[in-house]
C-alpha positions as CSV (number, residue, x, y, z in Angstrom):
1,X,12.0,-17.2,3.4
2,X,13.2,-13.5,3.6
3,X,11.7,-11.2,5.2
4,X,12.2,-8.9,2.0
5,X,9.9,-12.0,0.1
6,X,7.6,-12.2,1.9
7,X,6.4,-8.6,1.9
8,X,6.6,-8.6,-2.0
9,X,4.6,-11.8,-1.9
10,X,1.6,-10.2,0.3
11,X,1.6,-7.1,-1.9
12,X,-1.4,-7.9,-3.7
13,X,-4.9,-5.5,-4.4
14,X,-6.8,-7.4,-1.4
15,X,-6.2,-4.8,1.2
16,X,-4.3,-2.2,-0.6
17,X,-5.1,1.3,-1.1
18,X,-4.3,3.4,-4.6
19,X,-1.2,5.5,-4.8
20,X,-1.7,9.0,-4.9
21,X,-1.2,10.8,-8.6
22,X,-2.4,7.9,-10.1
23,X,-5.7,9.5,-11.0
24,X,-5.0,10.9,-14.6
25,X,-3.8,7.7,-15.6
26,X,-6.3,5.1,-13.9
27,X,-9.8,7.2,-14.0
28,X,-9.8,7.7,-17.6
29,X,-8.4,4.0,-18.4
30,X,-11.3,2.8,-16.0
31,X,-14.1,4.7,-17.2
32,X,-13.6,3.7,-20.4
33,X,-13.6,0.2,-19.5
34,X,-16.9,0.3,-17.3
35,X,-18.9,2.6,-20.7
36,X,-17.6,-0.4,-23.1
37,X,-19.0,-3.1,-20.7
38,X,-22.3,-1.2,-20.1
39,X,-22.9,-1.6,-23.8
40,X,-21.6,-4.4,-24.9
41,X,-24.6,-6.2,-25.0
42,X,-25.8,-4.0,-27.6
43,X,-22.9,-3.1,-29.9
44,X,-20.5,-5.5,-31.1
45,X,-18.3,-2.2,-31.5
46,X,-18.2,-1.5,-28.1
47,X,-18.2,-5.8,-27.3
48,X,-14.6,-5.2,-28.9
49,X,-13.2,-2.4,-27.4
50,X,-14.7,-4.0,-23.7
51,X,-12.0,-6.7,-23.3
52,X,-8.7,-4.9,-24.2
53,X,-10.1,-1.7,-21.9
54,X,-11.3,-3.8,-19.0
55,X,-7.1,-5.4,-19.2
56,X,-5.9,-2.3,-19.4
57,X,-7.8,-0.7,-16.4
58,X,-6.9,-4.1,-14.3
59,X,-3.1,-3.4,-15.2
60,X,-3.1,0.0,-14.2
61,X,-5.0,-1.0,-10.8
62,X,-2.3,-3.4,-10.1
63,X,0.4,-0.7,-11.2
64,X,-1.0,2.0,-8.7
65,X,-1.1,-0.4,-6.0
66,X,0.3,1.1,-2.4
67,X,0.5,-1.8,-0.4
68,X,0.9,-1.2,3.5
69,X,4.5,-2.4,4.7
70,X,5.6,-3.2,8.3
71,X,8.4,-1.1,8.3
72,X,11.9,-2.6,8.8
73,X,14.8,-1.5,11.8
74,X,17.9,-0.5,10.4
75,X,19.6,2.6,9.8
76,X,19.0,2.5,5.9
77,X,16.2,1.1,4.1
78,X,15.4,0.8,0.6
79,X,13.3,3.8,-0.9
80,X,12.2,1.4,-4.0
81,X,10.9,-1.8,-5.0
82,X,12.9,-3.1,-7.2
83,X,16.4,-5.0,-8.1
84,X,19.7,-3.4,-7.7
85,X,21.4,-2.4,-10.5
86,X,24.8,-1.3,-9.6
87,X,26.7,0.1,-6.4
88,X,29.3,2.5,-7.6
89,X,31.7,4.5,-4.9
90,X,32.1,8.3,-5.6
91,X,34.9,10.8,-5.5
92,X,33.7,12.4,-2.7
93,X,33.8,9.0,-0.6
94,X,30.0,8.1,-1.1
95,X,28.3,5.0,-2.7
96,X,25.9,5.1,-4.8
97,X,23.3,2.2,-5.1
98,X,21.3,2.3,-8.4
99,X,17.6,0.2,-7.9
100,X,15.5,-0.1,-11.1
101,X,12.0,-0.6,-10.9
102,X,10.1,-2.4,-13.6
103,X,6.6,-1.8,-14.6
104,X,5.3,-5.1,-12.3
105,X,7.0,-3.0,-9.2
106,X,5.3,-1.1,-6.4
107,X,5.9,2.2,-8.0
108,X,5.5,4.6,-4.4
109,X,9.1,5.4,-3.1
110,X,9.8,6.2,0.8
111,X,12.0,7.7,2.9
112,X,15.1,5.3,3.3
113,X,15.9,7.6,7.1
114,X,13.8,9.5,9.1
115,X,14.5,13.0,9.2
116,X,13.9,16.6,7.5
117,X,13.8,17.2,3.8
118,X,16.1,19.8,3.1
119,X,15.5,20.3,-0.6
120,X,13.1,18.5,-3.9
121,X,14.5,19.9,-6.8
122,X,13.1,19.0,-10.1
123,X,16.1,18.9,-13.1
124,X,14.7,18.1,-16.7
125,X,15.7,15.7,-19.2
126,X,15.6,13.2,-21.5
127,X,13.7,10.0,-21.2
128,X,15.7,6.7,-22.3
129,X,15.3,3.2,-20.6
130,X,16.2,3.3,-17.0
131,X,18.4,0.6,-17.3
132,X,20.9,2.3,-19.7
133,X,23.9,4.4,-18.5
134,X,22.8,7.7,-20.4
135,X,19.2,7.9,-18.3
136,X,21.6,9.5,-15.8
137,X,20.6,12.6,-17.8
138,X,16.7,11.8,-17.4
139,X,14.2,13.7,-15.9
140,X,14.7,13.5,-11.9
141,X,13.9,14.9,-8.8
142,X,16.7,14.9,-6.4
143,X,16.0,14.4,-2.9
144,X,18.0,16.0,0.3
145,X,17.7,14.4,3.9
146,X,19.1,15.9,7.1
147,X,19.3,12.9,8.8
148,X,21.0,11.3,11.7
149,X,23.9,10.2,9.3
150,X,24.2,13.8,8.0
151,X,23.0,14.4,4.2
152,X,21.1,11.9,2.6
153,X,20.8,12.3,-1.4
154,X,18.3,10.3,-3.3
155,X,17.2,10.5,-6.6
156,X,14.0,9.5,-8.6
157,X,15.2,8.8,-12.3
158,X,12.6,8.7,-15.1
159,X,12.6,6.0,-17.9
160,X,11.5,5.7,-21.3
161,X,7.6,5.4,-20.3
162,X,7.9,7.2,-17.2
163,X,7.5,10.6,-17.9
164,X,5.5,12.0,-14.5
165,X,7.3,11.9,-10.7
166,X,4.9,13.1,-8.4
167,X,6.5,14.5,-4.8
168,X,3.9,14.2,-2.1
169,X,5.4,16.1,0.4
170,X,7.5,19.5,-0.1
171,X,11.0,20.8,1.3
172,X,10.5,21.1,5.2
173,X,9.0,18.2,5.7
174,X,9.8,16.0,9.1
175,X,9.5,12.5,7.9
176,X,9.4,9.1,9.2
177,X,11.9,6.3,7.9
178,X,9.9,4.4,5.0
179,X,7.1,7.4,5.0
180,X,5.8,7.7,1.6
181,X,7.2,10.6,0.1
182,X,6.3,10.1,-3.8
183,X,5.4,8.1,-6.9
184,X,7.0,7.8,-10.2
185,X,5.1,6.4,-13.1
186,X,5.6,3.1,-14.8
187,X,9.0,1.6,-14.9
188,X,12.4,3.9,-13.3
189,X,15.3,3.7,-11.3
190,X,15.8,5.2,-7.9
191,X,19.6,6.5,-6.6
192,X,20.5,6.5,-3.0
193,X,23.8,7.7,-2.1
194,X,25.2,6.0,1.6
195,X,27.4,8.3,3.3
196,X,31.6,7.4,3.2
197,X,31.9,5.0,6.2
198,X,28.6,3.0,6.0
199,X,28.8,-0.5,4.0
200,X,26.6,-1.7,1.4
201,X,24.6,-4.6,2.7
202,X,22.9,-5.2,-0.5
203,X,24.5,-6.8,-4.0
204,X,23.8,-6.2,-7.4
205,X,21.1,-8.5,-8.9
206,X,19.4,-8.6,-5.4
207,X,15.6,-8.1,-5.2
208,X,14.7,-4.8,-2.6
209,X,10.9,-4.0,-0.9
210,X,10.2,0.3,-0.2
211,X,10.0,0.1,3.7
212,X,12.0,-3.5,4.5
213,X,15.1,-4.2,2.4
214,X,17.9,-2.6,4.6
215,X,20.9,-1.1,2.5
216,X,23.5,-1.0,4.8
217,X,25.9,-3.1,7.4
218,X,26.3,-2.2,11.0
């Protein structure tokens, strides 16, 4: 089995910590869920509200998952969980590789080089499906590496229900390849543009693991 496989299949909550920014979704969801079991057992009201809130709170724990990943060798790895979507080549000689996430994803995105963030610029938008063509115009934050292939642009796309992307770490920044470096909420799509030279090791359609899918071809 893939190495790629077998990371997603270990990625469970036995072991795995809580993404950071997940705390104005999940503490609310959770309290509510623990009150309404407290007193169940003496208000049918509450008995009702109990089993949909304590679903709700076990979804959002599995959302907000952050499993650790051993972290793959290669000189691009995938900064998403995910599948990809499309590989389009741009006029100035790049490619671009498009991964969506869905809501059952890992939703933490890392750095697919090691090296210095140069710039985390937040552009507004609108908010349609991540799948469809027009969330190109989303809410985003674009992403700037100075890396050991030069600049590295990657952007984190919004979708319809994801309406938060939450940076963890600011423009300066020395990172590691597959470092955490931010969370976006609920499903999304996640751009990574390969410089003009390096091959696409990936297809569309294939599955990718944050931290072990390698993106490009020696």
């Amino acid at each position: 089995m893939p190495h790629s496989q077998t990371s997603a299949h270990r990625d469970s909550l036995v072991g795995a910590r809580l993404a950071r920014g997940a705390s104005p979704w999940l503490l609310p969801t959770v309290a509510t869920a623990a009150v309404s079991l407290l007193r169940a057992r003496r208000s049918g009201a509450a008995k009702a509200v109990a089993v949909p809130a304590t679903a709700l709170a076990a979804g959002m724990l599995w959302f907000f998952r952050d499993p650790e990943r051993e972290i793959s060798s290669g000189r691009v790895i995938s900064p998403a969980d995910g599948v990809v979507q499309s590989i389009m080549p741009w006029k100035d000689g790049r490619t671009r590789v498009a991964i969506f996430m869905s809501p059952l994803n890992v939703h933490v995105n890392r750095a697919p080089l090691a090296g210095t963030v140069t710039s985390v610029e937040h552009i507004p938008g609108g908010f349609v499906p991540a799948f469809n063509k027009e969330s190109e115009n989303n809410e985003r934050v674009v992403w700037h590496f100075d890396t050991e292939l030069g600049d590295i642009e990657m952007i984190q796309i919004a979708g319809a229900v994801a309406r938060r992307i939450v940076p963890y770490i600011p423009e300066g920044t020395k990172v590691e390849q597959g470092e955490r470096i931010g969370l976006i909420r609920f499903g999304s799509r996640v751009d990574i543009y390969l410089p003009e030279g390096v091959d696409v090791a990936v297809e569309v359609g294939q599955k990718t693991v944050a931290g072990v899918t390698r993106i490009d071809r020696d």
